[in-house]
Each structure stands twice: as structure tokens, then as C-alpha cells.
C-alpha positions in Angstrom: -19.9 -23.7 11.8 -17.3 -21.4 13.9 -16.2 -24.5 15.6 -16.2 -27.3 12.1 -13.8 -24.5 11.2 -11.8 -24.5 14.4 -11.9 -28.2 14.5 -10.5 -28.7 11.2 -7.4 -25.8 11.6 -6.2 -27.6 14.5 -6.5 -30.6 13.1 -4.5 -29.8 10.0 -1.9 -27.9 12.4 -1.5 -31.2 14.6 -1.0 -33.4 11.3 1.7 -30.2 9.8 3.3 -30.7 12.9 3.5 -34.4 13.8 4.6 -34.7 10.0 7.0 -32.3 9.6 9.1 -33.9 12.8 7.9 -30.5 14.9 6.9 -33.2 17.7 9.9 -35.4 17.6 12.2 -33.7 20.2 15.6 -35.2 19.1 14.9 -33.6 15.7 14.2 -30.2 17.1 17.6 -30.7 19.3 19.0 -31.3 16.1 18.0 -28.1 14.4 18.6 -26.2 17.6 22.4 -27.7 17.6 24.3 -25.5 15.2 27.6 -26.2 16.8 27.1 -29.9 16.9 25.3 -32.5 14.7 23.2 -29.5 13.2 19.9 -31.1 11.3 18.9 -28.1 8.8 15.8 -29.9 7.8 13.6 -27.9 10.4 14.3 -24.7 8.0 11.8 -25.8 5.8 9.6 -26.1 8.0 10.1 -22.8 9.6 9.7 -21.1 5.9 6.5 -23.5 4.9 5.2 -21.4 8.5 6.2 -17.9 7.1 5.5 -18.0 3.8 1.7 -18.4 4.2 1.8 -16.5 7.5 3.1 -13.5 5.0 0.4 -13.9 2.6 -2.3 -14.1 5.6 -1.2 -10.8 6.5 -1.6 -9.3 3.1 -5.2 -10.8 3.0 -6.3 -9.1 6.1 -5.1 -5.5 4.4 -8.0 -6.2 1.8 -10.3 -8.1 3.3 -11.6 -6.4 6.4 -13.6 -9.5 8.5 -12.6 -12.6 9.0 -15.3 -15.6 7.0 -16.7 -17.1 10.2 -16.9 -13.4 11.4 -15.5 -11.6 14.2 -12.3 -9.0 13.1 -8.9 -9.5 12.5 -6.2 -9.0 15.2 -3.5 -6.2 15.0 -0.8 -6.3 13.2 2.5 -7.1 15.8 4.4 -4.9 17.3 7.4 -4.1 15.6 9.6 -2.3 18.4 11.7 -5.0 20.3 11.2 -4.3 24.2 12.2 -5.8 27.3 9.5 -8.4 27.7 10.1 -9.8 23.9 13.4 -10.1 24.7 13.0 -12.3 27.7 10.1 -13.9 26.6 12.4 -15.1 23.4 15.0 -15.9 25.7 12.8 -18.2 28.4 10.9 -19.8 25.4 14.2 -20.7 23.4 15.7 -22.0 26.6 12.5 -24.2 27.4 11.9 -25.2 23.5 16.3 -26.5 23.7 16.1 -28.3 27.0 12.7 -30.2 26.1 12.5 -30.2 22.0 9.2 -28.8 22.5 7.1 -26.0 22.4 3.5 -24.9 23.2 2.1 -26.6 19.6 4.1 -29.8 19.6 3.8 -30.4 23.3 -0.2 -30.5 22.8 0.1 -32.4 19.5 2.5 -35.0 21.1 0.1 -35.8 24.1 -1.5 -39.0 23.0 2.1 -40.2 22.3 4.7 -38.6 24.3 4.5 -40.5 27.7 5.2 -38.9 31.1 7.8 -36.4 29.8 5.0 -34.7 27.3 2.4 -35.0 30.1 5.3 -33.3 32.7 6.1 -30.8 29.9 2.5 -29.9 29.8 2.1 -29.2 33.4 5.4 -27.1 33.5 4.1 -25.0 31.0 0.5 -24.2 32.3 2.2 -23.6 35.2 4.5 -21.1 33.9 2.0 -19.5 31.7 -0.6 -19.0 34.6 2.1 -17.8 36.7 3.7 -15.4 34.2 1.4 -12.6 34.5 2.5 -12.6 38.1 6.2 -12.4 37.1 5.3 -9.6 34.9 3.6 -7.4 37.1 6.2 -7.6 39.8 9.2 -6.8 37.0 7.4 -4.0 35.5 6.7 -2.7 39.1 10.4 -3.5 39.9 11.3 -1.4 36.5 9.2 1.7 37.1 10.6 1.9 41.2 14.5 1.3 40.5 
């Protein structure tokens, strides 16, 4: 039942974001480009995301387990520290350059021809070897 459940929340997410333009990358450009032709229609989307995000949180305060089981994760961190800050900063850069992020770029893979699929591969590859990165800053932090 776990993965009906599973099956069906990625499924709605891939539909949200194929409809909402999330996977077209000249619209993202377009919201990205404040200076330029700005496209403000991406807001929307951005607040239909928060807004149930926000009441999500306020559901996990009174209910304590989740209805396929399991717990709830933590609540964020709210300190900014060096590693959101980069993290933002690589992410924003990667999400300009390509129109895609990590939710699009799957949902766009049965569509988006060899730049989606070389997109993909980038991004695995950064994400396995960011742990690397990681560990050598923070070791680079703690010596200097």
C-alpha cells in the first residue's frame, strides 16, 4: 500500500510540474530573468508549493505518524550556514544555465532529448560526488 501511495505522489508531482511549465526550460529562464524578459508566472507556482508545504508542517505538529507509517522528518534547520549557502548558490547556478532542477529534469526524461538525458548524468554525478567535496571543505575549514 506504502508504494500505491508512493506511486501516486510522484505521479501527481510529475503532472503539477509538467503542467505548471516547471519542465519547460525557456519558461524557467524566463522567471529566472528579472533583468530581462522577466515571465512572473512561475510565482504562482512557487506559492501553490508553499502554501500546502506550510499547512503540511502544521499537520505533523498534531498528528504524530505519518498514515502509511514510519515518523515524520525534523523540522529544517533554521540557522543559515556555510553549506546552505553554497549549496543555494551551485543549485541556482545549475537550475539558470539548464532551466532545470532535480524534479523537472526526472519528469522531463521521456521528452527532453539528449540535453535532459546529459542534465541527468551531470547531476548524479555531482550529487554522488558531493559528499566528497564536502568532506574535503569541512576538513579544509577546521585546518585553516
Amino acid at each position: 500500500m506504502r508504494n500505491l501511495y508512493a506511486l501516486i505522489a510522484g505521479a501527481l508531482f510529475g503532472a503539477g510540474l509538467f503542467i505548471s511549465g516547471m519542465t519547460d526550460t525557456t519558461k524557467v529562464q524566463g522567471w529566472l530573468d528579472v533583468f530581462g524578459n522577466w515571465d512572473p508566472t512561475l510565482a504562482f507556482v512557487m506559492g501553490g508549493a508553499i502554501i500546502p508545504m506550510a499547512i503540511a508542517w502544521q499537520v505533523t505538529r498534531v498528528r504524530r505518524t505519518p498514515l502509511v507509517g514510519g515518523s515524520f522528518p525534523p523540522p529544517p534547520e533554521p540557522k543559515l550556514g556555510r553549506n546552505l549557502v553554497v549549496g543555494s548558490v551551485l543549485f541556482g547556478m545549475g537550475w539558470g544555465l539548464a532551466g532545470l532542477c532535480p524534479g523537472p529534469s526526472v519528469a522531463s526524461l521521456s521528452y527532453g532529448g539528449v540535453g535532459g538525458l546529459v542534465f541527468m548524468a551531470a547531476m548524479l554525478i555531482g550529487m554522488g560526488a558531493a559528499p566528497m567535496v564536502r568532506a574535503r571543505l569541512d576538513r579544509t575549514a577546521t585546518a585553516g
